[in-house]
Steps between C-alpha positions, in 0.01 A plus 500: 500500500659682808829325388486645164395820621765514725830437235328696243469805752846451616637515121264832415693698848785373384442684144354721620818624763679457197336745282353246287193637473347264206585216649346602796182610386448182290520266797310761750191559295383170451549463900320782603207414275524172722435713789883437648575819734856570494435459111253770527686691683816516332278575203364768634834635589626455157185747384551766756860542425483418116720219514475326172166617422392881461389636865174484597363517795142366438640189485756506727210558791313251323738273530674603830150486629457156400756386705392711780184409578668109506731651808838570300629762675752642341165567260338674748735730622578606131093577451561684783759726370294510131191638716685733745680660119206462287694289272230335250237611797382779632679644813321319776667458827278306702525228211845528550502438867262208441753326319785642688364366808395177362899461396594607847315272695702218268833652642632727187695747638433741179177493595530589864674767423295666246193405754744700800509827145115484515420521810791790547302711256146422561435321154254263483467439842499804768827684594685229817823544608456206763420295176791608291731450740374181580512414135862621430662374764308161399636541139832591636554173740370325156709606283882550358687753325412856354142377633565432870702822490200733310240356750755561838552825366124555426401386845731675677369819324158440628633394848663917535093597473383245771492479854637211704185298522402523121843359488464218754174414354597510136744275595274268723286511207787400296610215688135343541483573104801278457388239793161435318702442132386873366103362512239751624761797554 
């Protein structure tokens, strides 16, 4: 069955990348119903963005949801970002860091940086600095691009309000973080 899965899933993302939507959803449903998780998953994306089926966000969290609770992570950092918007949900941050955090601790640097945003502003968990630096300078050594550049920036922000030992332990706490594979930060 996991063979199966597997070449069926890789023809859906390959529709689905190429904006064919129908033939995507036709070979994703039937695997999500199986319980597959990146099926679920890119289902669920399909419903949040209204990809070939009108949006809806119900389903997309049922679906993403799904998936996330089965450890796909790219799952759980987008339930994340539905609860920290209120897309399809009520606005509730500490759900969102739940499955922020839960994303982080599997190395997603999206996640680590939205977990380095919450603890900047105090939602869902109390106001850190230590913590957000720790967790944007951990997204930032994870990542590439426009996102290793937004979480830099974003830690170095936080670094001009903190004194040289929130610094030296955000970034012991950092290192640790990274030594024990993101588990129990």
């Amino acid at each position: 069955m996991e063979q199966i899965w597997d070449s069926s899933l890789e023809n859906a993302v390959t529709a689905l990348s190429s904006g064919d939507y129908a033939t995507a959803l036709k070979t994703l449903r039937p695997l999500a119903a199986q319980g597959q998780p990146d099926a679920q998953y890119n289902l669920g994306v399909m419903y949040r963005e209204g990809h070939g089926v009108p949006q809806d966000y119900g389903e997309a969290l049922k679906w993403l949801r799904l998936a996330a609770v089965q450890g796909h992570v790219e799952a759980q950092a987008n339930l994340g970002v539905m609860y920290a918007m209120g897309l399809g949900v009520p606005q509730d941050y500490t759900e969102a860091v739940k499955w922020y955090r839960l994303a982080a601790e599997q190395g997603d640097p999206g996640a680590q940086h939205n977990l380095g945003a919450m603890y900047f502003h105090g939602c869902g968990v109390p106001q850190n600095d230590v913590r957000s630096y720790m967790w944007y300078n951990l997204a930032a050594a994870n990542s590439t691009g426009d996102l290793q550049k937004l979480a830099a920036d974003n830690r170095d922000v936080i670094a001009s309000r903190m004194t040289p030992t929130q610094i030296a332990e955000a970034q012991r706490l950092a290192q640790q973080c990274q030594a024990q594979q993101f588990k129990g930060c």
